[in-house]
VEXDREN-2710 file (C-alpha; in Angstrom, 1 decimal):
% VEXDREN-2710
k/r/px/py/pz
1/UNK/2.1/-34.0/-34.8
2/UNK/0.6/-34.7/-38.0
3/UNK/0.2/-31.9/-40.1
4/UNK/0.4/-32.5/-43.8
5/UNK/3.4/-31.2/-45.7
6/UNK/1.6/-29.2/-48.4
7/UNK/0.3/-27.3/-45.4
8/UNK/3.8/-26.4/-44.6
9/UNK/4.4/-25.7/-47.7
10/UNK/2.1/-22.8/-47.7
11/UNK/2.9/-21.5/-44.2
12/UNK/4.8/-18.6/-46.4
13/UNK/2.2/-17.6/-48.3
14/UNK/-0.7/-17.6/-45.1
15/UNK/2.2/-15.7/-43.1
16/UNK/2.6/-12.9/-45.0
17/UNK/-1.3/-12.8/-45.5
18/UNK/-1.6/-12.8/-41.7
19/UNK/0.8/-9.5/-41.3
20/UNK/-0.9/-8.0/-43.7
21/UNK/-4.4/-8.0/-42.1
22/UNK/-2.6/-7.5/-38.9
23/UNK/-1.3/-4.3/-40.2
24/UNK/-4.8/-3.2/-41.7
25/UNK/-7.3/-3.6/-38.9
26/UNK/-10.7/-3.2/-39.0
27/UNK/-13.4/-2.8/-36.6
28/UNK/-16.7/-4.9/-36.8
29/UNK/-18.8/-3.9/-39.9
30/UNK/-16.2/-2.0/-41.3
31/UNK/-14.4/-5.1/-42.4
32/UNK/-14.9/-4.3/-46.3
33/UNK/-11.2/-5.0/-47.2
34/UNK/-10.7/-7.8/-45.3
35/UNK/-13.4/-9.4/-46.6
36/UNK/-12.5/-8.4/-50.2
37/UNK/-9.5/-10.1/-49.5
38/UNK/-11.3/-13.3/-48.2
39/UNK/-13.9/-13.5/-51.0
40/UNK/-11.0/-13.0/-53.4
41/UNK/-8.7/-15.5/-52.2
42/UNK/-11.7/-18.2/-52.0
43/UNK/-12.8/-17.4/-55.2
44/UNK/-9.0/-18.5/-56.6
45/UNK/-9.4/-21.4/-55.4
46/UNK/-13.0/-22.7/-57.2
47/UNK/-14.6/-21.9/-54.4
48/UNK/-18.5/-20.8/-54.0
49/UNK/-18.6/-17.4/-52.5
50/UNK/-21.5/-15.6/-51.2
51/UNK/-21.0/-12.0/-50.0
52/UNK/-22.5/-9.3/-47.8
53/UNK/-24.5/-11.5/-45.3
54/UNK/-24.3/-9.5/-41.7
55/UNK/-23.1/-6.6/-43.8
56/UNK/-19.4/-7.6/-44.6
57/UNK/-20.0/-11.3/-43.7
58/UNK/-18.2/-14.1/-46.5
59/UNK/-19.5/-17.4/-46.6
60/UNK/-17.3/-19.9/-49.0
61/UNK/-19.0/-23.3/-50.1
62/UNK/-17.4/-26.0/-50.9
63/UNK/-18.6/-29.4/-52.6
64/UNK/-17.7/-32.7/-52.8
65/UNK/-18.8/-35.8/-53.9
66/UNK/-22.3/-36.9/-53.2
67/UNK/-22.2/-36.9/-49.1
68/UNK/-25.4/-35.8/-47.9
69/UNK/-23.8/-34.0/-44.6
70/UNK/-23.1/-30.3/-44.4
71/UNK/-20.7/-28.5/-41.4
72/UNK/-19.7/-25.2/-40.7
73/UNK/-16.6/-24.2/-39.7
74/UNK/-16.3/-20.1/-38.6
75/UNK/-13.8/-17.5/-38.0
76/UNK/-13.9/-13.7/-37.0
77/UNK/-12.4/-11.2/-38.7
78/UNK/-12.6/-8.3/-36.7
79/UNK/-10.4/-5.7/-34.9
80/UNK/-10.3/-4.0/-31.8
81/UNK/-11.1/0.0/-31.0
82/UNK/-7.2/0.1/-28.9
83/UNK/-3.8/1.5/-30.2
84/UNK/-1.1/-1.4/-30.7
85/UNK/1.8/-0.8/-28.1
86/UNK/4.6/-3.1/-29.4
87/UNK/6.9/-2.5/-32.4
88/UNK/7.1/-4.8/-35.1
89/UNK/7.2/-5.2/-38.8
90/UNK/3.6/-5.9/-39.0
91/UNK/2.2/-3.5/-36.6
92/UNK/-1.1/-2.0/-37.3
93/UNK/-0.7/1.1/-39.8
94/UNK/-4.2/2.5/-38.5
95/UNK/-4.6/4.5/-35.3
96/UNK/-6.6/3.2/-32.3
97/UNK/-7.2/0.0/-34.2
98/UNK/-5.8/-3.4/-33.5
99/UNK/-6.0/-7.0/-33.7
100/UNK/-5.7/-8.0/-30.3
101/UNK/-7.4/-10.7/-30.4
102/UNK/-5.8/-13.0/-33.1
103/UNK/-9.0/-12.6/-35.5
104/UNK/-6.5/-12.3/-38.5
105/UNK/-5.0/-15.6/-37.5
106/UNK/-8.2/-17.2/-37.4
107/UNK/-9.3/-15.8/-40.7
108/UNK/-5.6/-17.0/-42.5
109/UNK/-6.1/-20.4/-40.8
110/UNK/-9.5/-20.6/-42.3
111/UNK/-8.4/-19.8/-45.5
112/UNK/-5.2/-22.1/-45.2
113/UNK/-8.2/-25.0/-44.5
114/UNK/-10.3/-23.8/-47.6
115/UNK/-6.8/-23.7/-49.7
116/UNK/-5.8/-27.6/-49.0
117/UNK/-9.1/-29.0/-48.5
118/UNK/-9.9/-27.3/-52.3
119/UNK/-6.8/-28.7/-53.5
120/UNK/-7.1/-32.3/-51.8
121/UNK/-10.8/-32.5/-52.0
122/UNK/-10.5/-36.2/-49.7
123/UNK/-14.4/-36.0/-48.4
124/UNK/-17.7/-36.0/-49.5
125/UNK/-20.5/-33.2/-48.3
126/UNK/-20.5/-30.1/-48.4
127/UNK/-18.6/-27.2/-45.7
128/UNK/-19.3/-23.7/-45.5
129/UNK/-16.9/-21.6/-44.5
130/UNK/-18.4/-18.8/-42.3
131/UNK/-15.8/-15.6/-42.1
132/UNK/-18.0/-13.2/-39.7
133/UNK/-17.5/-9.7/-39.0
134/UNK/-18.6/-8.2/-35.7
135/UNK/-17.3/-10.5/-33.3
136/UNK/-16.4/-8.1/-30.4
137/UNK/-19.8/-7.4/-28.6
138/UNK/-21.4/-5.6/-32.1
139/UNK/-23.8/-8.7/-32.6
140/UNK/-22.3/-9.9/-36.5
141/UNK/-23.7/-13.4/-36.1
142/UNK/-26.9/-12.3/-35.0
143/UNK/-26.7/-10.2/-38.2
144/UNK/-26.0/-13.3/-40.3
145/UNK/-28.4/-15.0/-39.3
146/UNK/-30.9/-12.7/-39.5
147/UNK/-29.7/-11.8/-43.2
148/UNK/-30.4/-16.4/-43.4
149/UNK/-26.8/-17.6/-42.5
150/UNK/-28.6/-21.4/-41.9
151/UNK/-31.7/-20.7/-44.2
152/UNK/-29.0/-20.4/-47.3
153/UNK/-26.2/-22.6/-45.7
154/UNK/-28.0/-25.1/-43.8
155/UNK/-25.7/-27.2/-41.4
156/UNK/-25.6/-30.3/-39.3
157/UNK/-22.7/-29.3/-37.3
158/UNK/-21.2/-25.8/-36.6
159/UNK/-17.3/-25.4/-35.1
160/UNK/-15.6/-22.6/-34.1
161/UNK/-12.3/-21.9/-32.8
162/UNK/-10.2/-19.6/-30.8
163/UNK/-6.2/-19.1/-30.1
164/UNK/-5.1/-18.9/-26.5
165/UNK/-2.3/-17.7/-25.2
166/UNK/-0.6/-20.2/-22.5
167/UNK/-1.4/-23.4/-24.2
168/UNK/1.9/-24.5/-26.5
169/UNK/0.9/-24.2/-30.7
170/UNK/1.2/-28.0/-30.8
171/UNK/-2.0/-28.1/-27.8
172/UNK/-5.7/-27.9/-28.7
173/UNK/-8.4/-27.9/-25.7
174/UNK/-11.8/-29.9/-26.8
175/UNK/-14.2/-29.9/-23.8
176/UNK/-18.0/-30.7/-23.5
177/UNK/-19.9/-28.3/-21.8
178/UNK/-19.8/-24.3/-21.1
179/UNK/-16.8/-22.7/-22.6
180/UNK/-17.5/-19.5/-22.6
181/UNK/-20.2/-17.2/-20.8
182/UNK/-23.6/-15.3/-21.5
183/UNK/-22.1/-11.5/-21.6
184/UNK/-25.1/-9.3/-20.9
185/UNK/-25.3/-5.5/-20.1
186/UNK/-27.4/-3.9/-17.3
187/UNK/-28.1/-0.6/-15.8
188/UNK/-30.0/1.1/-13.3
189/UNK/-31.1/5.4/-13.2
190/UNK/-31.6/6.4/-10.1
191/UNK/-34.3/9.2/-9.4
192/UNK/-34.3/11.6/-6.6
193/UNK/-34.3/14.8/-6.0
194/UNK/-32.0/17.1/-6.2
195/UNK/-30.9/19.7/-3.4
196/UNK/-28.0/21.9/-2.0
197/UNK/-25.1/19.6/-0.7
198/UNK/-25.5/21.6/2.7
199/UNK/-29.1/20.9/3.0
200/UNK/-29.7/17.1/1.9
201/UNK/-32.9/16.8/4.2
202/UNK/-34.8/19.1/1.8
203/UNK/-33.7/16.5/-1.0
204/UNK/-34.0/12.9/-1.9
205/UNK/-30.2/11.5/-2.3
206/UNK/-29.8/9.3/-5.5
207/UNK/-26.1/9.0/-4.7
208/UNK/-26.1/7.4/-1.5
209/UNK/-28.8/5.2/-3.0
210/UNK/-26.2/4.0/-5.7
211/UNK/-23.4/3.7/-3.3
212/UNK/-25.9/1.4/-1.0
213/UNK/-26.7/-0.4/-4.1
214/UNK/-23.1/-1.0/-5.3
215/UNK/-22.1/-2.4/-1.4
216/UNK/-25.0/-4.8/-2.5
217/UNK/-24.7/-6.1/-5.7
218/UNK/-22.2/-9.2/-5.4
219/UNK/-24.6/-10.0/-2.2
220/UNK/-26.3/-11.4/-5.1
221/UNK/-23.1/-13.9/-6.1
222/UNK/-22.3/-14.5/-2.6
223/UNK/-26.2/-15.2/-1.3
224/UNK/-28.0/-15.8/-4.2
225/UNK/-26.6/-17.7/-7.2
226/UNK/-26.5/-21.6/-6.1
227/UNK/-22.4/-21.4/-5.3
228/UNK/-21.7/-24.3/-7.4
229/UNK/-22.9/-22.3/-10.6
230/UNK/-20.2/-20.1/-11.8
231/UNK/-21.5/-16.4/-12.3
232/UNK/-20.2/-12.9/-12.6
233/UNK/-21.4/-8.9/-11.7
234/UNK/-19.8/-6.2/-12.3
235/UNK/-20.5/-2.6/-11.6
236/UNK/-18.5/-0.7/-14.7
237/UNK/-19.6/2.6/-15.0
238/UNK/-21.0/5.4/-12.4
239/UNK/-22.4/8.7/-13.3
240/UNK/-23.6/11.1/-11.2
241/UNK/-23.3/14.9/-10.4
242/UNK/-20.9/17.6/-11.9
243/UNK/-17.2/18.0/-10.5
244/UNK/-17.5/21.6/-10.9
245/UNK/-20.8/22.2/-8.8
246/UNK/-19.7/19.8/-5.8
247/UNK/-22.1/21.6/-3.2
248/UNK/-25.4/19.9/-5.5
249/UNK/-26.6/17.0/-5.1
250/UNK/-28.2/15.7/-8.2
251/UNK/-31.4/14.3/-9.5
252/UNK/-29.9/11.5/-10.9
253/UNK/-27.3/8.8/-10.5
254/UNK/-26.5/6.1/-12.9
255/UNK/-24.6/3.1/-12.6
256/UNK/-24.2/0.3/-15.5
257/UNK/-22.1/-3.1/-15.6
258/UNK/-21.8/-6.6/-17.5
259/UNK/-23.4/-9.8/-16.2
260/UNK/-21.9/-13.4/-17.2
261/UNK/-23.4/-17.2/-16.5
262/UNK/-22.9/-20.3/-17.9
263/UNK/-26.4/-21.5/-17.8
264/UNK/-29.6/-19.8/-18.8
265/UNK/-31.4/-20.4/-15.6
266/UNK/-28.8/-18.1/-13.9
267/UNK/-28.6/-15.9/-16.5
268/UNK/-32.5/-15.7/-16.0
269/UNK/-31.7/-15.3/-12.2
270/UNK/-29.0/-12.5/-12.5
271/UNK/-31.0/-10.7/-14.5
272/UNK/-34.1/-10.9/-11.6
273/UNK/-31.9/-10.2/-8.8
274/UNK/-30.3/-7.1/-10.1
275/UNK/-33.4/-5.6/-10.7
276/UNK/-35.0/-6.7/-7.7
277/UNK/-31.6/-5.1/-5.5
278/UNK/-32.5/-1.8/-7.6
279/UNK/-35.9/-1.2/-6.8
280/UNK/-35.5/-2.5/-3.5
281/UNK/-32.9/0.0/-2.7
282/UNK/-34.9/2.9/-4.3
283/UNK/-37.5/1.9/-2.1
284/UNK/-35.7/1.9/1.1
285/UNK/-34.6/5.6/0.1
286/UNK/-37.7/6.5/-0.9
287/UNK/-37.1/7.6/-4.6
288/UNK/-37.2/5.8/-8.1
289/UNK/-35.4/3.3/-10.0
290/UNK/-35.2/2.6/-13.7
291/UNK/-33.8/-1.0/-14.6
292/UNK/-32.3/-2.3/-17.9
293/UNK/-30.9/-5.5/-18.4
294/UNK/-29.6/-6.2/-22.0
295/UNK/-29.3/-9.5/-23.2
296/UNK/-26.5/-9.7/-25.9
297/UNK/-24.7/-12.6/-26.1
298/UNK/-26.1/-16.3/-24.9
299/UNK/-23.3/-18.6/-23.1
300/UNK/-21.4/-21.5/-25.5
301/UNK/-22.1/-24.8/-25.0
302/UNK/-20.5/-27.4/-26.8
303/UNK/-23.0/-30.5/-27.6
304/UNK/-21.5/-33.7/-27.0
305/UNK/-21.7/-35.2/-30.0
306/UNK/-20.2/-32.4/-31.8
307/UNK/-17.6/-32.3/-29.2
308/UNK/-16.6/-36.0/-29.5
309/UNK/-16.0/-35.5/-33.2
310/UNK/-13.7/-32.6/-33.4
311/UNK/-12.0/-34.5/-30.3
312/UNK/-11.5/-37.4/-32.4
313/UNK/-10.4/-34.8/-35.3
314/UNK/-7.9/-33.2/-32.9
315/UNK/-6.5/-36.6/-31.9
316/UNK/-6.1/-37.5/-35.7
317/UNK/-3.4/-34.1/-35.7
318/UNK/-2.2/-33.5/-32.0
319/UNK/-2.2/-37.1/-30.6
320/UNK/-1.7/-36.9/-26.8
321/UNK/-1.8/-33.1/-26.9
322/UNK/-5.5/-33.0/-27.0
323/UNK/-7.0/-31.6/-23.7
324/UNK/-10.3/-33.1/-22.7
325/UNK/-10.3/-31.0/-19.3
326/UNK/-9.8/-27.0/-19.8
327/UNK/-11.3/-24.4/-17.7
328/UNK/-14.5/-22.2/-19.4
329/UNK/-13.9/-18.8/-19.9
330/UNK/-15.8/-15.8/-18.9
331/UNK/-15.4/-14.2/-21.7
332/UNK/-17.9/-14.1/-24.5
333/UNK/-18.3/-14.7/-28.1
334/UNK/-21.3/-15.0/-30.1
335/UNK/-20.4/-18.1/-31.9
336/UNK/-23.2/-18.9/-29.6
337/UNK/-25.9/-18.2/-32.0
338/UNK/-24.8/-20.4/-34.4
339/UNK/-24.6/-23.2/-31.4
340/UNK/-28.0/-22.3/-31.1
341/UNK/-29.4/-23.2/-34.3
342/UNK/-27.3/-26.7/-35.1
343/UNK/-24.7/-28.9/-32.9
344/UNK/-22.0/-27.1/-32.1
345/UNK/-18.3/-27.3/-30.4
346/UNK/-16.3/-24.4/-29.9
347/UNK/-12.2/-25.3/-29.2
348/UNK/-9.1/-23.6/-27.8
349/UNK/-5.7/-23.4/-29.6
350/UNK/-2.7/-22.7/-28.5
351/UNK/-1.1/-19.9/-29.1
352/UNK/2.0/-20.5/-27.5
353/UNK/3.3/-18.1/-23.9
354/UNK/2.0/-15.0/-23.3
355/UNK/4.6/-13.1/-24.0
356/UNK/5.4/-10.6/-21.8
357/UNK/2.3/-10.9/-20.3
358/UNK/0.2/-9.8/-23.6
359/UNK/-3.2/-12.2/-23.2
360/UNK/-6.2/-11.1/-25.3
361/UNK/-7.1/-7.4/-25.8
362/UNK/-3.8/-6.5/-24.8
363/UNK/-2.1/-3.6/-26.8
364/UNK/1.0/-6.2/-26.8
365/UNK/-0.4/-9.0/-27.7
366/UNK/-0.1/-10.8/-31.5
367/UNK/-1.4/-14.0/-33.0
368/UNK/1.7/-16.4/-32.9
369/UNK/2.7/-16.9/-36.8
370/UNK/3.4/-21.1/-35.4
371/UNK/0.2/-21.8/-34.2
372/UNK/-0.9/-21.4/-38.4
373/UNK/-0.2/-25.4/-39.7
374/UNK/-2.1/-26.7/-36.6
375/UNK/-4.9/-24.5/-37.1
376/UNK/-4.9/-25.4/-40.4
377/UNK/-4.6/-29.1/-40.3
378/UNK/-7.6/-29.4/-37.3
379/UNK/-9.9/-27.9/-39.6
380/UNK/-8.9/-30.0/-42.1
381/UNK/-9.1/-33.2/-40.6
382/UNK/-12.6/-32.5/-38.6
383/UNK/-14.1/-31.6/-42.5
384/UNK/-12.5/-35.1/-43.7
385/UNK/-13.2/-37.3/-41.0
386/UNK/-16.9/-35.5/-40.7
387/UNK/-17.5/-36.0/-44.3
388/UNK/-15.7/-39.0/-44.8
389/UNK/-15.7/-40.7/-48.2
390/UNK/-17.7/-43.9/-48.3
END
């Protein structure tokens, strides 16, 4: 491994900083301390600081030398809504919040970057660091860009990066391709018409029409979707009737789930076919449907050329720990806006095992304090190898 020593030698320091955002959570938009503590720290360290884009969004700027290329590098800062389980020095101090997700890592490993790369100052361009709030499924880089993330902070190369459990700390995945999916929302209202539970004929049944519907819906995965294009349906929520009045049937029945591709033609598709199996089915029963499909978050895509870079970057710190192969997630993160506007490569870091089974979103789970220098030292080397020195 080659991680440079004066990144060790604040491992300490980025430690403690870790546990302490660990220990104050904050859910997306409502991240006003941690990004206090963010601006603050970048400020220290003669660093350009820009506040408030996406509502508690930081962007850090740094320059050096004359280089004409500009990158981005981004980390999340926020929490989950879910109580922390296990006991341990650092545990969160707020109630029904955690980080369960290693955003606080990220945001200390971004820092640590913006802390040696200040100090070193071994390229010549210009990198924005991009803290964002609002990771988990509230829509913060959408915000930023809206508030004019790449109109103030233009870039030629965007990279994110996320810890995963079950790859060691010293193991970094850097594939081309899909890494993570499109995470949509959808929902269908079914209208009939309500009657007494003994006397459905007098009635139109929107429950049995759901039920039908549900037996359905991964007809569309299994029948539809070409096979060798990953995609996912889920049914997640049903509503319909009152527990206490079990002799009515109701007017209405509601049922409401996620939808995940890896392509936009599917997503396109998925978001046909649903509809197409709703109205069908209200049809067949003779009553009404109402469709929604939400599109919130796009899939990630890592471009090539971005992708070879932070490869080669990896390379420079993990040597033959660099994965080129890793299997997408179906997960999603909307880093893929910013992919959207300029080249981007989105990579995996190890966060050592799962222990006791604690993956992401678990109330058990925690960043892994190790996986810091690595973190550290990859963003370091892709910013000095991007924006070389001539």
């Amino acid at each position: 491994m080659n991680v440079p020593d004066k990144v060790f030698d604040d491992l300490s320091f980025l430690t403690a900083l870790r546990h302490d955002l660990h220990a104050h959570p904050e859910l997306g938009f409502e991240e006003v301390r941690t990004s206090d503590i963010v601006a603050r720290h970048l400020e220290e360290m003669g660093i350009s600081v820009h506040c408030g884009l996406g509502g508690t969004g930081v962007v850090g700027t740094l320059r050096v030398g004359d280089g004409a290329r500009s990158i981005g590098l981004r980390a999340d800062m926020d929490a989950l809504a879910m109580p922390e389980t296990a006991e341990r020095p650092h545990k969160s101090t707020v109630p029904g919040k955690m980080h369960a997700c290693g955003h606080d890592g990220h945001t200390v490993m971004l820092l640590g970057a913006a802390r040696h790369l200040a100090r070193t100052r071994t390229f010549s361009g210009t990198v924005h660091f991009i803290f964002q709030p609002a990771e988990e499924g509230r829509g913060g880089a959408r915000r930023m860009m809206e508030d004019g993330l790449f109109s103030l902070f233009p870039c030629d190369a965007v990279y994110g990066l996320h810890n995963m459990p079950g790859l060691e700390v010293d193991e970094i995945a850097v594939v081309e391709g899909p890494q993570l999916a499109s995470s949509d929302s959808w929902r269908v209202t079914f209208r009939g018409t309500g009657t007494h539970g003994a006397k459905p004929h007098l009635g139109r049944d929107p429950i049995t029409a759901m039920a039908t519907f549900l037996a359905a819906l991964q007809t569309i995965i299994g029948r539809v979707v070409d096979p060798l294009q990953p995609a996912v349906v889920s049914a997640c929520s049903v509503e319909a009737g009152d527990p206490q009045a079990l002799n009515v049937i109701p007017d209405f029945a509601a049922v409401g789930g996620t939808a995940r591709a890896y392509s936009a033609a599917v997503r396109d598709q998925l978001e046909e076919e649903i509809g197409r199996l709703a109205r069908g089915t209200a049809e067949m029963f003779g009553i009404g449907a109402d469709y929604r499909f939400e599109r919130r978050i796009p899939p990630t895509v890592n471009d090539a050329d971005a992708t070879r870079r932070a490869y080669d970057a990896a390379a420079s710190v993990f040597g033959d720990k660099v994965l080129s192969a890793f299997p997408p997630s179906t997960a999603g993160d909307d880093f893929a806006f910013f992919g959207q506007q300029a080249p981007g490569c989105y990579v995996w870091l190890g966060n050592g095992p799962a222990v006791e089974g604690a993956l992401h979103h678990n109330t058990a789970y925690d960043f892994n304090d190790a996986a810091i220098p690595y973190g550290v030292a990859f963003w370091s080397a892709l910013v000095e190898r991007e924006l070389a020195s001539s």
